[in-house]
C-alpha positions in Angstrom: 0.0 0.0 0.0 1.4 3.6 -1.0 0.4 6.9 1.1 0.9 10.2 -0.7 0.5 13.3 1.2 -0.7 16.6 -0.9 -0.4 20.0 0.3 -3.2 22.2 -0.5 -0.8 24.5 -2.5 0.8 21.4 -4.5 -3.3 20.5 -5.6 -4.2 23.7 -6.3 -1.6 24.3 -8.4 -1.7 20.3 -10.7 -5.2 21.8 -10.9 -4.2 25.2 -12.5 -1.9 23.3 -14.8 -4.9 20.7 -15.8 -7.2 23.7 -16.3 -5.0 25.3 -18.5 -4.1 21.8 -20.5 -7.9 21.6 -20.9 -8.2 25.3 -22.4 -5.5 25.0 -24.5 -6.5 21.4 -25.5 -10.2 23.2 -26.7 -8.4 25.9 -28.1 -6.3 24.3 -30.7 -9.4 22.2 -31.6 -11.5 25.4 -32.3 -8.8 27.1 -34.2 -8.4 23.8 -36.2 -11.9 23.4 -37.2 -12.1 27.2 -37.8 -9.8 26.7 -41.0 -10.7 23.4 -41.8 -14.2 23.8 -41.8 -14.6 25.2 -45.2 -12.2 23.2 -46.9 -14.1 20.0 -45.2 -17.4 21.2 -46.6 -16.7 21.5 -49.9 -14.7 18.1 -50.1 -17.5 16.5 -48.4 -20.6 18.3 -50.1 -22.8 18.2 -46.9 -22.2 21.7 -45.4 -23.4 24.1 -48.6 -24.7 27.2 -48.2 -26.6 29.9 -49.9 -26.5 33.3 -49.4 -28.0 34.9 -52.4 -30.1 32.8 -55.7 -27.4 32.9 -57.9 -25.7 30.5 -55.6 -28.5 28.3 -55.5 -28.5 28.4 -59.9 -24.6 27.6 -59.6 -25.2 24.8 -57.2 -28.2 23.5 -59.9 -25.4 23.8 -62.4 -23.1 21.6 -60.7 -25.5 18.7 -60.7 -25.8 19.5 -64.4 -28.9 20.8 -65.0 -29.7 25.0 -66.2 -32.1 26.3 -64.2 -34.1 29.1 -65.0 -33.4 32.4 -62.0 -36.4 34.2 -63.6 -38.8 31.1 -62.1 -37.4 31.0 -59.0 -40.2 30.8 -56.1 -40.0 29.9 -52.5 -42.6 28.5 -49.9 -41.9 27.7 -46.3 -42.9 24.1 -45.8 -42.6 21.7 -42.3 -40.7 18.7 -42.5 -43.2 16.0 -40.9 -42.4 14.9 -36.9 -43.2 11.4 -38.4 -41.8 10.0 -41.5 -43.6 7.3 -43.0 -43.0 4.9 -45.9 -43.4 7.1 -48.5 -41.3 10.6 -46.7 -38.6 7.7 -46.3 -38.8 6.8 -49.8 -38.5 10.6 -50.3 -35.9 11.1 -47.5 -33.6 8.3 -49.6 -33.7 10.2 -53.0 -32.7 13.0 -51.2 -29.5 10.9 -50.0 -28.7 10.4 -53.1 -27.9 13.9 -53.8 -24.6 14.4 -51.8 -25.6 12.2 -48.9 -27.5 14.9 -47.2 -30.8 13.9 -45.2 -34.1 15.7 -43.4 -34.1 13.2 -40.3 -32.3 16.1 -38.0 -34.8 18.2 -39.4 -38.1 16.8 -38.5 -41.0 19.2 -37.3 -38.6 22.1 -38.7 -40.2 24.8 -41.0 -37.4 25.1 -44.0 -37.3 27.5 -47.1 -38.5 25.3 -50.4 -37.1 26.8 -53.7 -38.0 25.9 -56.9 -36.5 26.8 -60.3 -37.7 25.6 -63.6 -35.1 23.2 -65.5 -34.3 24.4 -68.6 -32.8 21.3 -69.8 -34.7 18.3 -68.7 -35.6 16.8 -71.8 -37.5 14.0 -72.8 -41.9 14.8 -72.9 -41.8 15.8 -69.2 -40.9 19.5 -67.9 -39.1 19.4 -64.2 -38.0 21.6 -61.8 -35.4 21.8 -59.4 -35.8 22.1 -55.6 -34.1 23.3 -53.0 -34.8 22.9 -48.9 -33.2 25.5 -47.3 -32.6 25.6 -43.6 -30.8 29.3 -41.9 -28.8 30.1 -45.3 -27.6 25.7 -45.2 -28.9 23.2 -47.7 -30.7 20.8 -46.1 -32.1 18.9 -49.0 -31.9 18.6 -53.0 -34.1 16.6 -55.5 -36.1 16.9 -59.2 -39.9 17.2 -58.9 -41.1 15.9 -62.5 -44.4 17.9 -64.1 -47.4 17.0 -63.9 -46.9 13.6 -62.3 -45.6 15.2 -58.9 -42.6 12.2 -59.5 -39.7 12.9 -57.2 -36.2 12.1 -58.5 -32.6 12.7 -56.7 -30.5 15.3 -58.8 -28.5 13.2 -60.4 -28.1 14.2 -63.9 -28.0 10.6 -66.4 -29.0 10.2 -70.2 -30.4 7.4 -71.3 -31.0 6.8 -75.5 -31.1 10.8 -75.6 -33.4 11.3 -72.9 -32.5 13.2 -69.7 -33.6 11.4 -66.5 
């Protein structure tokens, strides 16, 4: 058995130097993700944000579609509490489209924007929509006209036709 005896002063002070270990440990962390965090994003896709439209018609553009600015509308719409068969259906095309996901965002209110594609192809029109959470995109995804069909914005061509 081992006795060690601690003066107040000796624990005082190994807890000033664990304190300051700790600070300095956060520190670095927060200074590390403060310039890391926008290269990260980018790499990763997942942390996109908009501040003006003209962002949102690049970020269309980068999936390979044109949208049209001039059709641009928004709506504020609540992602359901509950997400049944057919929202998880919905949630998975949404995956598709740079992994992103509404499941944090359930019984949120988020911005909905919607662009007209200008090159869809094929007999059906489409447009291109956006959810739009604080500035952040939340969630991407084709709505085909009339039919109401969503599609993840993944731009392929099959015998001509653009799916």
């Amino acid at each position: 058995m081992f006795v060690i005896t601690v003066s107040k002063k000796r624990i005082v002070k190994i807890a000033a130097i664990a304190l300051c270990v700790i600070i300095a440990g956060a520190a670095a962390t927060g200074v590390k993700n403060f310039f890391t965090k926008d290269s990260a994003a980018a790499v990763s896709g997942k942390s996109v944000k908009f501040s003006t439209t003209k962002e949102m018609i690049d970020y269309i553009s980068s999936k390979g579609f044109m949208a049209d600015i001039q059709t641009a509308q928004v709506a504020e719409v609540e992602i359901p509490k509950k997400f049944d068969a057919s929202f998880e259906a919905f949630n998975e095309k949404i995956r598709q489209n740079d992994g992103l996901s509404l499941e944090k965002y359930k019984g949120d209110k988020v911005n909905k924007w919607t662009f007209d594609l200008l090159d869809y192809g094929g007999e059906k029109s489409a447009a291109a929509v956006l959810l739009v959470r604080k500035e952040k995109l939340i969630g991407a995804y084709i709505l085909e006209k009339p039919d109401g069909v969503a599609k993840a914005m993944v731009k392929t061509e099959i015998s001509g036709s653009v799916l």
